[in-house]
N, C-alpha and C positions, 0 to 999 in steps of 0.2 A: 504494500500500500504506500502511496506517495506520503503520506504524515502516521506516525505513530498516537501522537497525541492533538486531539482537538477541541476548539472550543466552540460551540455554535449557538451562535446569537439569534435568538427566534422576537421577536413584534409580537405585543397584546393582539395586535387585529388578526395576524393572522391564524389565531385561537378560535375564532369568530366563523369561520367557514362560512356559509352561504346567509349566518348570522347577521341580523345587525349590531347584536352585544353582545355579551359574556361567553360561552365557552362551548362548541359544537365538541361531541364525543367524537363521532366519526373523524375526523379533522385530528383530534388527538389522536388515536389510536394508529393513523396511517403515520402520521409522524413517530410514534413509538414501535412501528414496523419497522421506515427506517433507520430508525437508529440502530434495531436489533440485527437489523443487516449487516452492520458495519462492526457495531461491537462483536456480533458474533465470527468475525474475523483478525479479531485481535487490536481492533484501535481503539483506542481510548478518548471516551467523549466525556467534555463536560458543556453545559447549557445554561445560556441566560436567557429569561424573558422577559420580555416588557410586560406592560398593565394597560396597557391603551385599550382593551377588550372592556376594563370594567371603571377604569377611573385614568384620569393622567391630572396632575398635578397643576401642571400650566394652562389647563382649563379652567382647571377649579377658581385659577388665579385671576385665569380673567374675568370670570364673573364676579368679583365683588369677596375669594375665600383667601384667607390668607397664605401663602407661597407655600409655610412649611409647614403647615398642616395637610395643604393638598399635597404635598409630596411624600408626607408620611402617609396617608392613604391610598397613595399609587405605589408604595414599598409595598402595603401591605395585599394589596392586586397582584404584584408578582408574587407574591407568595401563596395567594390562591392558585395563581396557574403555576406554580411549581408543582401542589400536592395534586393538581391534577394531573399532569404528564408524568409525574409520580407514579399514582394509580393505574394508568395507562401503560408506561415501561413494565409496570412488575404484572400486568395481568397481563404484557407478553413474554415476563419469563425474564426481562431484565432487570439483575439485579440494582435498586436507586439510590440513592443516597440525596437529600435535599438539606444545605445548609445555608443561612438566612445572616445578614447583615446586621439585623436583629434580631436579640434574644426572643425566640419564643418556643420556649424547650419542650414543650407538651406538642408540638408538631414539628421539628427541625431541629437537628443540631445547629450551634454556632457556627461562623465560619473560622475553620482552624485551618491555615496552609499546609501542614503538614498531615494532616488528618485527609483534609482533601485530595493530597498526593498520593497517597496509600490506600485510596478509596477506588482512584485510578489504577492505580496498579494491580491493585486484585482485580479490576474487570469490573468494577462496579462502574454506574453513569451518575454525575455527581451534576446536581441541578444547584445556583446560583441562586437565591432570590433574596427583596429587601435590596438588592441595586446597591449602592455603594457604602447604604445605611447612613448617609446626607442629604440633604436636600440639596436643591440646585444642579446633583447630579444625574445624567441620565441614567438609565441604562447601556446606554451603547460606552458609555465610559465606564460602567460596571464590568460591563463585559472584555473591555481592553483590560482593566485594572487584574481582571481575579484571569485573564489569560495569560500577564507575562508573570504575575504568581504562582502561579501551577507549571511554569512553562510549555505551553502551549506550543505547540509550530505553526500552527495557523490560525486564523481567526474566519470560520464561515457564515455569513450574516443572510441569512436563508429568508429571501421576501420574493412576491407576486412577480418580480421581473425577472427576466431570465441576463442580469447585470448592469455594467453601467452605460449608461447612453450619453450620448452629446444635449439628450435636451431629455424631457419628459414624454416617454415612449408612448403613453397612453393618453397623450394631447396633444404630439407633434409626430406627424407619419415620416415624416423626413429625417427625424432619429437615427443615427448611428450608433453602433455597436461597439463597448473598446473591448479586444481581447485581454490586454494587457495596457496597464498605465503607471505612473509611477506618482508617489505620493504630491509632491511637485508640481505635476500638472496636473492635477486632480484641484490643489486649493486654486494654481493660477488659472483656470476654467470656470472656478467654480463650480465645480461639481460634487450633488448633496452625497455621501457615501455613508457618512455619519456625524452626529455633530463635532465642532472644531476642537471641544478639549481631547474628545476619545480620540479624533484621527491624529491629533496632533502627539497624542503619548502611545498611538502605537507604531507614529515615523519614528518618534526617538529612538524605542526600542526595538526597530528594527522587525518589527509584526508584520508579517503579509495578511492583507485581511482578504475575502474571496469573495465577492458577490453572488449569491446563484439563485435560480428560482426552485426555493423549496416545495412548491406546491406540483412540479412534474417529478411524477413516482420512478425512482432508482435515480436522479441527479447525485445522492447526495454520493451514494456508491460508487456512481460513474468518475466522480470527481474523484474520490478518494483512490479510485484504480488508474489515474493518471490521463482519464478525459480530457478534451478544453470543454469544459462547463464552467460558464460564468465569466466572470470578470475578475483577473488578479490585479490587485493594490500592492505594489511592491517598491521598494526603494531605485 
């Protein structure tokens, strides 16, 4: 397999499946197929998810709630849809493991780096959630943060598009395709991949992040067997 170990960064929304909110089973469960595909090959996955399915924080905000209370109830969204892709991995057989940013011991361990490392290594799939356990941070900077802690070799950020375009694929048909880009021209473009803190600390450290579209079944495989799926962010 082209990476031993990886981290894959999933979207509240796309929990949502044909949904307009909170959390389609069917929708889970194909994603805990692929995963079980890959793990059952020897690589090691760990996952973060956003909360945009049940709350985002920066909404809350703009109606009138205050910043860090809507952020603390968008932690705790990703931590609903952790125990559910939870439920969903082990009712396929894969072993889970779910640890939280915050304490909330009666459903998740704490997040311990080295706990997490060895969670990986036995083959377990080790879900992220509670996001950075700050406010003002995303998830997509959770996601960079808790990858180059675990060390991670790549970063797959698995959404509806099949990578990164020149414009917005599903508003401009004149859209191009990158196969390959480099951190560099990606901010001088302007191009959204992720927001500026997460993309910015995974050029530092040297993180290849991969764009792909998680929602066509065996990508994530294909990828991992050395396919061009998607779009690589690389130095």
């Amino acid at each position: 397999m082209r990476y031993n170990r990886i981290l894959l960064k999933l979207s509240g929304e796309s929990l949502m499946g044909e949904r307009q909110y909170g959390i389609d089973p069917k929708r889970l469960a194909t994603y805990a197929e692929e995963i079980k595909e890959v793990t059952d090959l020897g690589v090691e996955v760990a996952v973060v998810i956003g909360g945009g399915n049940i709350f985002r924080g920066v909404s809350g905000a703009s109606n009138g709630m205050d910043r860090v209370q809507g952020d603390h109830m968008g932690m705790l969204a990703t931590v609903i849809n952790g125990l559910a892709l939870q439920s969903a991995l082990e009712n396929a057989g894969v072993p889970t493991r779910l640890q939280t940013a915050i304490k909330i011991n009666e459903v998740a361990e704490p997040f311990i780096r080295r706990k997490a490392m060895r969670h990986l290594e036995k083959g377990r799939v080790v879900i992220f959630g509670g996001g950075t356990g700050n406010p003002y941070f995303t998830t997509d900077s959770a996601a960079v943060l808790r990858a180059i802690e675990i060390e991670a070799d790549v970063i797959l950020k698995g959404t509806r598009v099949d990578g990164i375009y020149t414009a917005d694929p599903e508003k401009d048909a004149t859209a191009t395709k990158f196969d390959f880009i480099t951190f560099e021209e990606v901010l001088r473009k302007g191009l959204k991949v992720m927001d500026t803190t997460a993309f910015t600390l995974s050029q530092e450290n040297e993180l290849p992040i991969i764009v792909f579209d998680m929602n066509t079944h065996g990508n994530l495989l294909k990828l991992l067997n050395g396919e061009k799926i998607g779009t690589k962010v690389q130095l």
